[in-house]
C-alpha positions in Angstrom: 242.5 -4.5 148.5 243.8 -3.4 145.2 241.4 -1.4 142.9 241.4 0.2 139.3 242.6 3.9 139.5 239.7 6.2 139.4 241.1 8.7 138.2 245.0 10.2 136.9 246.0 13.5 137.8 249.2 14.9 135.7 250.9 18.1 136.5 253.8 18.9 133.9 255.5 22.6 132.1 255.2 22.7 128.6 258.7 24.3 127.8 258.6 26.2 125.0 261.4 26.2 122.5 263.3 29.8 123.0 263.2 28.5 126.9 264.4 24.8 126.1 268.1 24.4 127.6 268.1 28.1 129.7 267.2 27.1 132.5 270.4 29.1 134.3 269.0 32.0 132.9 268.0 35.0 135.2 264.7 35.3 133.9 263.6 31.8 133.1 261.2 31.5 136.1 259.4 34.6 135.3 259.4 33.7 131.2 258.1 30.0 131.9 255.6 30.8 134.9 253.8 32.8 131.9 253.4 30.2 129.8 250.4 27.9 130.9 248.7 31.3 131.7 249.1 32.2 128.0 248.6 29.1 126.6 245.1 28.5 128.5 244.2 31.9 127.7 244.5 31.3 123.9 242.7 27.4 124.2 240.0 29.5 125.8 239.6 31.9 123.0 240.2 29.0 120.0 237.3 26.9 121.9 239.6 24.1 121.4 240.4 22.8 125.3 239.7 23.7 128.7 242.5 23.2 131.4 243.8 23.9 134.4 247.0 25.5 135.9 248.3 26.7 138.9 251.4 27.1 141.2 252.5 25.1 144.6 254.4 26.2 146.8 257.9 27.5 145.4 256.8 25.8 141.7 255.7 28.6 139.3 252.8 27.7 137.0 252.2 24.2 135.8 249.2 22.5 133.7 247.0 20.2 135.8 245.0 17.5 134.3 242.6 15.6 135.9 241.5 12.5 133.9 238.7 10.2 135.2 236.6 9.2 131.9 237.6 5.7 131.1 236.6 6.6 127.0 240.0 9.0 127.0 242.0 7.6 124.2 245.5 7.8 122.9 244.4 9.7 120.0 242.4 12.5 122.8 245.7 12.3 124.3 247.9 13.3 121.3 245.7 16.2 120.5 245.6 17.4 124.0 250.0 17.6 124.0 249.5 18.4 120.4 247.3 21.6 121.0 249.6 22.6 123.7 252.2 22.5 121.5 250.3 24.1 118.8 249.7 27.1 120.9 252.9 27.6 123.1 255.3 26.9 120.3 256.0 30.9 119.7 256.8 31.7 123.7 
């Protein structure tokens, strides 16, 4: 049987721009594994998003996101990546 997806789950970095093309870098690991940590940290205090992160294995830090709400639109979605954005930019 072949059903409608429940439910997406996305794990993706948000690169920042002083990290973007430095990834031979000694300390590009450490600099980017900070990132969703800060970045959640300031959604949290703006009260503008909630979301995960977390590492796996040898990955450092990534942003999770579980979908499952079938009212998510294109628009929720370009303010989520948008507010990312928004608050990583300066990394």
């Amino acid at each position: 049987f072949v059903f409608d997806p429940e439910f997406v789950n996305v794990c993706f970095w948000f690169i920042p721009p002083s990290l973007r093309g430095k990834e031979g870098n000694a300390d590009y690991q450490d600099r980017l594994a900070k990132v969703a940590p800060t970045v959640k940290e300031r959604m949290m205090k703006q009260g503008t998003m909630m979301v995960g992160y977390q590492p796996l294995g040898d990955k450092i830090n990534f942003f999770r996101v579980i979908a499952f709400s079938p009212l998510i639109s294109l628009k929720d979605l370009d303010f989520f990546l948008n507010e990312i954005e928004r608050l990583g930019n300066d990394l």
